[in-house]
C-alpha positions as CSV (number, residue, x, y, z in Angstrom):
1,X,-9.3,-7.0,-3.6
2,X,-8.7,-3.7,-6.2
3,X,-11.4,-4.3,-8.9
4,X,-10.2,-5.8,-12.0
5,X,-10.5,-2.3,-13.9
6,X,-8.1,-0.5,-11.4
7,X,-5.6,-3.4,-11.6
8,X,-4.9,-3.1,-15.0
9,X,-5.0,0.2,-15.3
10,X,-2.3,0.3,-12.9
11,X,-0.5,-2.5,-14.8
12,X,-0.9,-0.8,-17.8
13,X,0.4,2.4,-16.3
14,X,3.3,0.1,-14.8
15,X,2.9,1.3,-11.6
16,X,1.8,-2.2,-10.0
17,X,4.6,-4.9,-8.8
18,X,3.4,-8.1,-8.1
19,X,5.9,-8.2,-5.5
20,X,3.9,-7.4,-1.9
21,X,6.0,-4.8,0.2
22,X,6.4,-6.8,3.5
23,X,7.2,-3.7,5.2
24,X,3.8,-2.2,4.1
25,X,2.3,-5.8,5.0
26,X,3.8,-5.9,8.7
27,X,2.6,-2.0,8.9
28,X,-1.0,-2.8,7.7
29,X,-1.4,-6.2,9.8
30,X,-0.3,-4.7,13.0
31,X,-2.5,-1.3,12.1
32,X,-5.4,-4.2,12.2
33,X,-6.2,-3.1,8.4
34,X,-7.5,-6.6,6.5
35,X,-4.7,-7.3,3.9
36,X,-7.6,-8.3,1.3
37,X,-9.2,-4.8,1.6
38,X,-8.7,-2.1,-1.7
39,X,-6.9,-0.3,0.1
40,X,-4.4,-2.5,1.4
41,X,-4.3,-4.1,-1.7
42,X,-3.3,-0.9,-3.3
43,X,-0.6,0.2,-0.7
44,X,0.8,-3.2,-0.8
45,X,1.3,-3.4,-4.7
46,X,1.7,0.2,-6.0
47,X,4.7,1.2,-4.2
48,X,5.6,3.6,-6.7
49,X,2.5,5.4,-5.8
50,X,1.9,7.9,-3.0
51,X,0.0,10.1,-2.1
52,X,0.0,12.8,1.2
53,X,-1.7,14.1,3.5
54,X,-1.3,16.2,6.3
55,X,0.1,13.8,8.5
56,X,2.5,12.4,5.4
57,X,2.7,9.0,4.4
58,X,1.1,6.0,6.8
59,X,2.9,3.3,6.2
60,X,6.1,5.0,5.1
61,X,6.1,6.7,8.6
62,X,5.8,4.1,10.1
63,X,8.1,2.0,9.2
64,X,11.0,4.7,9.6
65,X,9.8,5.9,12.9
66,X,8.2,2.5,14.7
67,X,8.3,3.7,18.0
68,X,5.2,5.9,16.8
């Protein structure tokens, strides 16, 4: 779970939505990531957050390209 200080930071900033993205979810389960970690946590309630790296967004990419 994201720590109580990062949630409501986030809240505060309005970038979290209660709302899960079950895309991300579906993603993230079948990835074998635990749905209860920070990280999935964050991915799965912040979609108005991203962030990049050199091989561009995880779960974005794959749920536009699933053959991946």
């Amino acid at each position: 779970m994201l720590s109580e200080k990062i949630k409501n930071y986030l809240i505060e900033s309005r970038l979290y939505d209660d709302a899960a993205d079950e895309a991300y979810q579906k993603v993230m389960s079948n990835l074998g990531i635990d749905l209860e970690t920070p990280f999935a946590q964050f991915n799965l309630y912040t979609n108005a957050v991203t962030f990049t790296g050199n091989r561009a967004e995880l779960c974005k990419l794959l749920i536009n390209e699933p053959k991946l």
